[in-house]
PAPA-986076 format. One line per field, with one value per residue (C-alpha): residue in three letters; residue number from 0; chain; z, y, x. Coordinates in steps of 0.05 Angstrom, whole numbers, always signed. Layout:
! PAPA-986076
rest: c(ALA, ...) $
nr: c(NUM, ...) $
kette: c(A, ...) $
pz: c(Z, ...) $
py: c(Y, ...) $
px: c(X, ...) $
***
This chain:
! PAPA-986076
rest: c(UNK, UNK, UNK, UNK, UNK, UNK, UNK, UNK, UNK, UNK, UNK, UNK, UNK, UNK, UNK, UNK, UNK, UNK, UNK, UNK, UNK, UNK, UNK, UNK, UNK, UNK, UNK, UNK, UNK, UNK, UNK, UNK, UNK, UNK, UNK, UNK, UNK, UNK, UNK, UNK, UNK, UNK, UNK, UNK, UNK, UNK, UNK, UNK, UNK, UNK, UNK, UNK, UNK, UNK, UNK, UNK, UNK, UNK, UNK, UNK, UNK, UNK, UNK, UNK, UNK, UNK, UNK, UNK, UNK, UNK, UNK, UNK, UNK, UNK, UNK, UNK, UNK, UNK, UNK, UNK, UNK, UNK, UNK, UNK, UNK, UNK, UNK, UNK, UNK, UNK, UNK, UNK, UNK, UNK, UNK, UNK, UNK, UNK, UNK, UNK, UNK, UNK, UNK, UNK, UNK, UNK, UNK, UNK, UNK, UNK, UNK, UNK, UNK, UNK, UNK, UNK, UNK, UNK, UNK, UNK, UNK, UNK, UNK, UNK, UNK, UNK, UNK, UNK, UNK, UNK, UNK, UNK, UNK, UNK, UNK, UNK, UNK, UNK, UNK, UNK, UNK, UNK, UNK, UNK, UNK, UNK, UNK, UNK, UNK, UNK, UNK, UNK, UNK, UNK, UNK, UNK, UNK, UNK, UNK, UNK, UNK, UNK, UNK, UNK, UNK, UNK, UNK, UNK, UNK, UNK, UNK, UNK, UNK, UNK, UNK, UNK, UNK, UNK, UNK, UNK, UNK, UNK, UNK, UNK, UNK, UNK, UNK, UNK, UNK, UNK, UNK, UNK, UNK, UNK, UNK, UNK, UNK, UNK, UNK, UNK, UNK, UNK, UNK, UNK, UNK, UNK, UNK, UNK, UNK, UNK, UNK, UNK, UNK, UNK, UNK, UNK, UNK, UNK, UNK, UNK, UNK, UNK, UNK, UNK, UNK, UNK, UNK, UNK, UNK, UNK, UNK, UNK, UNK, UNK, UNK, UNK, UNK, UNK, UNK, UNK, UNK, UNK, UNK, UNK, UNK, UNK, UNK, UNK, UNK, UNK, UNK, UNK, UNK, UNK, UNK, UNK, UNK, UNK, UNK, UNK, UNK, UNK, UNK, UNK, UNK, UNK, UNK, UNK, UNK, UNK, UNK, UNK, UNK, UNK, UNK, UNK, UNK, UNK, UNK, UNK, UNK, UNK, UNK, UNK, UNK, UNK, UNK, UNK, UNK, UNK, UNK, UNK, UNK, UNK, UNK, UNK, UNK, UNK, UNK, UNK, UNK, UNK, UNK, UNK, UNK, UNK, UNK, UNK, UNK, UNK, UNK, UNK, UNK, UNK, UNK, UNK, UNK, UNK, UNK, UNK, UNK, UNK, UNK, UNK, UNK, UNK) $
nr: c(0, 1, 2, 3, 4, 5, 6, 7, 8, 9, 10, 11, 12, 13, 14, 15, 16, 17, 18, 19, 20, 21, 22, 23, 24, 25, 26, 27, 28, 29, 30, 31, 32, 33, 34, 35, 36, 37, 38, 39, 40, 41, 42, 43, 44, 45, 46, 47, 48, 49, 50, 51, 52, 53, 54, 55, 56, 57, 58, 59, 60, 61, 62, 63, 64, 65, 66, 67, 68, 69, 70, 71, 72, 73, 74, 75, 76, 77, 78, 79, 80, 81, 82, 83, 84, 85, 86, 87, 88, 89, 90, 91, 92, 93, 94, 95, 96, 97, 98, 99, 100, 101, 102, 103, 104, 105, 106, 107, 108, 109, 110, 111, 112, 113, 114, 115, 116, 117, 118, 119, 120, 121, 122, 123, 124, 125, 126, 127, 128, 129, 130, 131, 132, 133, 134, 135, 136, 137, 138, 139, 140, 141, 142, 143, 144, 145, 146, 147, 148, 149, 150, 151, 152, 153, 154, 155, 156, 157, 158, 159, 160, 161, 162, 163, 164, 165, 166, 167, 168, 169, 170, 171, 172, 173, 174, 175, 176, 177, 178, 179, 180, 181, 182, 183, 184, 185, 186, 187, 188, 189, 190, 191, 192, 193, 194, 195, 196, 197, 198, 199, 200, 201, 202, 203, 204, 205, 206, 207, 208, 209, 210, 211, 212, 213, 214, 215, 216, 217, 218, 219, 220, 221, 222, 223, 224, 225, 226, 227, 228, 229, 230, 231, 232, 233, 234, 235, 236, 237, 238, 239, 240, 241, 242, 243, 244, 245, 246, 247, 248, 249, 250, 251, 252, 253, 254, 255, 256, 257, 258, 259, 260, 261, 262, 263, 264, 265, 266, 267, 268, 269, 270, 271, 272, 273, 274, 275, 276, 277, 278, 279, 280, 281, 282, 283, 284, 285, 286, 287, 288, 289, 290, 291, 292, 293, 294, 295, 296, 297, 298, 299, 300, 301, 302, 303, 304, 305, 306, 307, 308, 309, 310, 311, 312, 313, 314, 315, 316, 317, 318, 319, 320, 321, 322, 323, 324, 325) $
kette: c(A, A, A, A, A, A, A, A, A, A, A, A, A, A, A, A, A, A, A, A, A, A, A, A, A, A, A, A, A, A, A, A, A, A, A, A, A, A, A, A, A, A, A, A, A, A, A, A, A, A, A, A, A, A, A, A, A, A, A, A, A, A, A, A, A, A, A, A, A, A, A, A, A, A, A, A, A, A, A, A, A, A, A, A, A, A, A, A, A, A, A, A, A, A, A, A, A, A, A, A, A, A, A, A, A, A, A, A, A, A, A, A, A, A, A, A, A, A, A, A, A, A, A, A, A, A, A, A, A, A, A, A, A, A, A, A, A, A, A, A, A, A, A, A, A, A, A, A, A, A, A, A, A, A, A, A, A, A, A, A, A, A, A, A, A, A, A, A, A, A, A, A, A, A, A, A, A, A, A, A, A, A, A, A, A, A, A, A, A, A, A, A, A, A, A, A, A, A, A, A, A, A, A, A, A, A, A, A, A, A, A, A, A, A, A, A, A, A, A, A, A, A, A, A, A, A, A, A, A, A, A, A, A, A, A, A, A, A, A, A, A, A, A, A, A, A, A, A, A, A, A, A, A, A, A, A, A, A, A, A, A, A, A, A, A, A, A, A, A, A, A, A, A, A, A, A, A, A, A, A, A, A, A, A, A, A, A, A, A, A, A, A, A, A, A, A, A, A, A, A, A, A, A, A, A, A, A, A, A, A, A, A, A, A, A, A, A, A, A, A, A, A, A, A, A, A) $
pz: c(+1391, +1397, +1432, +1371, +1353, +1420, +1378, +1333, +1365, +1308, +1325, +1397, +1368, +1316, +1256, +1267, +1233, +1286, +1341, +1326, +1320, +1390, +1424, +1382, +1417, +1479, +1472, +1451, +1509, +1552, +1523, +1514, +1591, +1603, +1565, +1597, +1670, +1648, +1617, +1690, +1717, +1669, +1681, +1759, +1747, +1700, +1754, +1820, +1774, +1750, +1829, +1854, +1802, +1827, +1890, +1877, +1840, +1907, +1943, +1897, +1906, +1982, +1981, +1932, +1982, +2036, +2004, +1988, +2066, +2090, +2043, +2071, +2135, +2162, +2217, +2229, +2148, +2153, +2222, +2197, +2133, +2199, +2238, +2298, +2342, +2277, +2308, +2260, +2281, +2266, +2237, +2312, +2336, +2372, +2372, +2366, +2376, +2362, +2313, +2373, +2393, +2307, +2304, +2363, +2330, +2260, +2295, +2336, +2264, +2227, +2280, +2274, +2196, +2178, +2095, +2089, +2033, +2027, +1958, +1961, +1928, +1915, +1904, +1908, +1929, +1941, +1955, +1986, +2001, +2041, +2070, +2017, +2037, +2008, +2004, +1983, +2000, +2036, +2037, +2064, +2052, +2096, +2065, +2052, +2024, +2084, +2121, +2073, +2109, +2069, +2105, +2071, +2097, +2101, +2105, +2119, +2100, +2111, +2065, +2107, +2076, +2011, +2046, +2052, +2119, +2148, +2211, +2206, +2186, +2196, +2180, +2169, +2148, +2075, +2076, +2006, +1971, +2028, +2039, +2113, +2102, +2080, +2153, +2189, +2159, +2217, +2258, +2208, +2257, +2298, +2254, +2277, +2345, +2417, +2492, +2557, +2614, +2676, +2753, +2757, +2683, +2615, +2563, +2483, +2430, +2360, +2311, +2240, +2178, +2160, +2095, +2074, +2101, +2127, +2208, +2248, +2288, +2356, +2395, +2472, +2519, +2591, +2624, +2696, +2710, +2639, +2634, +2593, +2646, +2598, +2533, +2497, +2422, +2395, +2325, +2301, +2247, +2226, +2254, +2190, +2240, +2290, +2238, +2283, +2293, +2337, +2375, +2396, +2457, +2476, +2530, +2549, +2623, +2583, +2594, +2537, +2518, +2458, +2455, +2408, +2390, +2375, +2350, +2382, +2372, +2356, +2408, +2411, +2460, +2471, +2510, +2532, +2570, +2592, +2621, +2667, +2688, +2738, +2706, +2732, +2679, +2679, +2631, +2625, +2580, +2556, +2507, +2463, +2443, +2394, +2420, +2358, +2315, +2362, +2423, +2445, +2515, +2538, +2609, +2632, +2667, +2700, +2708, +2744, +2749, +2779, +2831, +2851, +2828, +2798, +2801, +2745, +2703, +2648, +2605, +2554, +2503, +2458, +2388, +2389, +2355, +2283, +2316, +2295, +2226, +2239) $
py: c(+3005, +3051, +3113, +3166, +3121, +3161, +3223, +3199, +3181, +3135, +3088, +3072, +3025, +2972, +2977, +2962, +2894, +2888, +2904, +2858, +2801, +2810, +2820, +2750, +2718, +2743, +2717, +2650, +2641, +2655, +2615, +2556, +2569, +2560, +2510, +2468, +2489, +2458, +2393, +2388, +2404, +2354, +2306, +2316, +2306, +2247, +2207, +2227, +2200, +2133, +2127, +2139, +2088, +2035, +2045, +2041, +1976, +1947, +1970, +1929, +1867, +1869, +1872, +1816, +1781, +1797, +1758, +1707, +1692, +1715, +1652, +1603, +1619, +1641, +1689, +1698, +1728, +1773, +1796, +1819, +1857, +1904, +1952, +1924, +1984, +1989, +2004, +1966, +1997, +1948, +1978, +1965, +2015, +1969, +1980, +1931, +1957, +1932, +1869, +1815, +1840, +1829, +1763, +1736, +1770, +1732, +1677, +1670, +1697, +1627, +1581, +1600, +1609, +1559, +1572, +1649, +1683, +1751, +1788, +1869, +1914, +1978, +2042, +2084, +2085, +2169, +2161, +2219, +2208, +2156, +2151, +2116, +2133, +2069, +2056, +2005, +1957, +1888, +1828, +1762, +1702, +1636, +1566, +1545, +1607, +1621, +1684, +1743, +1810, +1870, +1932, +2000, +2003, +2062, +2038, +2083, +2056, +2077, +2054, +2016, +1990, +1960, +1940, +1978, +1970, +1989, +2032, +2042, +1996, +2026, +1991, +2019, +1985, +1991, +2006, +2045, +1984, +1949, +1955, +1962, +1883, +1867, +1895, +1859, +1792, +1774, +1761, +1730, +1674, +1703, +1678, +1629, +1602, +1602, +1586, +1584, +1550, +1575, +1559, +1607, +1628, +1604, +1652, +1644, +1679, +1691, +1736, +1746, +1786, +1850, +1847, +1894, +1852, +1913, +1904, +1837, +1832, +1798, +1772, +1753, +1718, +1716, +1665, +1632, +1566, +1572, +1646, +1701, +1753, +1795, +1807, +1845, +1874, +1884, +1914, +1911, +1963, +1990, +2056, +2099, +2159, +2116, +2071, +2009, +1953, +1987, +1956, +1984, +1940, +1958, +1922, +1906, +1943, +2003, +2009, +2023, +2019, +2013, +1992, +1996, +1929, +1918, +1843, +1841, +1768, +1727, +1766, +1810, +1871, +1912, +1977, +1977, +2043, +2034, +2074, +2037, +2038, +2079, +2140, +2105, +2099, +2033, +2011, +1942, +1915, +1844, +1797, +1756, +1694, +1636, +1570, +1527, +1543, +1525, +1555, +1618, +1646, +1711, +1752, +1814, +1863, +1931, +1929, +1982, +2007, +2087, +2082, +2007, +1958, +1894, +1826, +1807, +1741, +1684, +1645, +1588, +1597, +1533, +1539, +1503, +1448, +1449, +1433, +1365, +1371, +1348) $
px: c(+3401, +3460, +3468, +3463, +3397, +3372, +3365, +3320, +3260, +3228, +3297, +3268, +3208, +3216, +3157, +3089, +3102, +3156, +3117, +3062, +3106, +3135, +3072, +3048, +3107, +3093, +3025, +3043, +3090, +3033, +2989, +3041, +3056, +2981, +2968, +3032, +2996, +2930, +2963, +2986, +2913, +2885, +2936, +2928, +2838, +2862, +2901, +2853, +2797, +2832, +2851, +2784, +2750, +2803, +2777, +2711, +2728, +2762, +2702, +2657, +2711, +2700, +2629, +2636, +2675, +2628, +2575, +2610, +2635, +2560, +2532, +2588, +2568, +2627, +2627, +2694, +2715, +2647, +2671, +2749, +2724, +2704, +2757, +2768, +2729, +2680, +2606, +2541, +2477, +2414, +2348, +2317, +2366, +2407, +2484, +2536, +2611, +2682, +2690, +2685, +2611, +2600, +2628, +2584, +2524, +2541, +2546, +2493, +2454, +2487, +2467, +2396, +2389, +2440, +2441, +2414, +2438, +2458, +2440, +2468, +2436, +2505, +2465, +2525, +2601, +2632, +2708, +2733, +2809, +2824, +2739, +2692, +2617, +2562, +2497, +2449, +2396, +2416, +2362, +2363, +2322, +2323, +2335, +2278, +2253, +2194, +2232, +2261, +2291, +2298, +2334, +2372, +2442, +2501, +2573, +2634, +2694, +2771, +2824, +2882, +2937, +2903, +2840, +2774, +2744, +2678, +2683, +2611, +2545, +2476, +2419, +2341, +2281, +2252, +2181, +2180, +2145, +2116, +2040, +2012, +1987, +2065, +2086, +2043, +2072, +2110, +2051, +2004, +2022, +1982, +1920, +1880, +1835, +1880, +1869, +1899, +1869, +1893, +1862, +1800, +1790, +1801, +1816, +1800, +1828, +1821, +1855, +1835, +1859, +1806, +1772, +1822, +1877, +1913, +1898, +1903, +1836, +1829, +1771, +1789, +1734, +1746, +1700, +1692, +1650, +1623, +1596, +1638, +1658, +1695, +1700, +1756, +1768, +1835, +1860, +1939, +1958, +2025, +2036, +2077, +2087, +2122, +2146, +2124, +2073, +2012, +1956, +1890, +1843, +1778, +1746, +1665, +1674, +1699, +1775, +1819, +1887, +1944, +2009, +2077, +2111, +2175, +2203, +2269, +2311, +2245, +2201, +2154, +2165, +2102, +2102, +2025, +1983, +1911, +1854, +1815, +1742, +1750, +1795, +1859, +1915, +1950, +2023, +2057, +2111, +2081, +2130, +2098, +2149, +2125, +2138, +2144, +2077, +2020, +2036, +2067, +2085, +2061, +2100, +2077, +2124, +2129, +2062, +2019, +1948, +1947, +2001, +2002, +2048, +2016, +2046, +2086, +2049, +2065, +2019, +2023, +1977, +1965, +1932, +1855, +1848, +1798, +1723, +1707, +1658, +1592) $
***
């Protein structure tokens, strides 16, 4: 535009035509700049997603691997998929930290099941950065097929180097298919006709499934020189509040009581409280601890009645033989 075009103010704007192409231009650069930034956006989603499904893919790999040293027995490959100050929580509770405590626990695990398999169950696998969150379902079944374990487990893992490893197992149990009768499994040993002779007193024991096969029932006889001086009834149920094995006794001189077990490494742990005849309250910690299938051993601990200490106590219990058929 040149200065005498200043005088004529129709010369300061181009035609309408004009004017519509430049603001068309101006709109296309903008949209060609916009579209260029979200190319980059979609490019950027493109390659975080393509990263985070190859590292859900080496997450699979090392569970893979996992499984695979688990069924070899080999304690030692298990125990360095874990950081070396990783921390596995079982579904008892009980903690376990740094990968030498792990290794002595897979180990002690092989020597008594030699040939469990592991079967995982991956549920799902979040990656966020260089932390990967899974969870699943675990189960594994003895040899010979006789003992299964089922549990829910939560890993954390942290990516180092090209390796995912856990810094965190947690373990809890899987009840959401198991009926109160499927609970009480691990004490169907418990089934049958006992007895344990001691000095002054023999005692006989029997334990029985209800009709509705959901409680364990037991029948205890006390007797001296031949005559029953006390008789005891006891019922085992699965507790869902507690979320553990409970017991309920009931004895002829009118005392009460109920404990909670909890299996812990092949024994039983049961934290017992009484009221006795007399209004006293009593507690005791008893183990139960099968010896081989006909016999068990039985300790009592921490025991008092009101505010007196009782002695401490250990029996053998042996399984009755079948009465002879007549």
């Amino acid at each position: 535009m040149a200065l005498r075009d200043l005088e004529n103010p129709s010369a300061r704007m181009p035609p309408y035509s004009s004017q519509f192409e430049v603001s068309m231009n101006i709109h296309m650069l903008t949209f060609a700049r916009r579209a260029i930034a979200c190319g980059v956006a979609i490019l950027a989603v493109s390659s975080a997603a393509a990263q985070n499904d190859a590292d859900t893919a080496a997450i699979r790999a090392a569970d893979e691997r996992l499984v695979k040293a688990f069924n070899a027995g080999k304690a030692d490959e298990v125990a360095a998929m874990f950081h070396p100050q990783a921390e596995f929580s079982d579904e008892e509770g009980l903690v376990y930290q740094g990968r030498p405590a792990i290794q002595e626990l897979l180990t002690k695990y092989f020597a008594k099941f030699p040939g469990a398999k592991l079967t995982l169950e991956v549920e799902s696998i979040k990656v966020i950065g260089p932390v990967a969150f899974e969870e699943g379902t675990r189960s594994t079944v003895t040899k010979d097929e006789t003992g299964m374990a089922r549990v829910l487990y939560s890993a954390v893992r942290s990516k180092i180097g090209n390796e995912w490893q856990i810094i965190s197992l947690r373990d809890s149990a899987d009840d959401s298919d198991l009926t109160p009768h499927d609970l009480l499994e691990p004490l169907a040993w418990l089934v049958g006709d006992w007895v344990n002779e001691g000095n002054d007193a023999v005692v006989r024991i029997s334990y029985r499934w209800s009709d509705d096969k959901n409680f364990l029932l037991g029948d205890f006889f006390v007797s001296r020189a031949g005559s029953t001086v006390m008789q005891s009834t006891q019922r085992i149920g699965w507790d869902p509040l507690a979320g553990k094995v409970r017991s309920w006794m009931f004895d002829s001189d009118g005392g009460f009581g109920e404990g909670y077990w909890t299996h812990v490494d092949g024994t039983w742990v049961i934290k017992s409280t009484a009221v006795l005849p007399d209004g006293q309250t009593g507690s005791a910690t008893v183990t139960v601890a099968p010896l081989g299938n006909d016999r068990y051993v039985m300790k009592g601990t921490d025991r008092f009645a009101g505010d007196e200490r009782a002695d401490d106590f250990e029996h053998v219990v042996t399984r009755r033989p079948p009465m002879p058929a007549k």
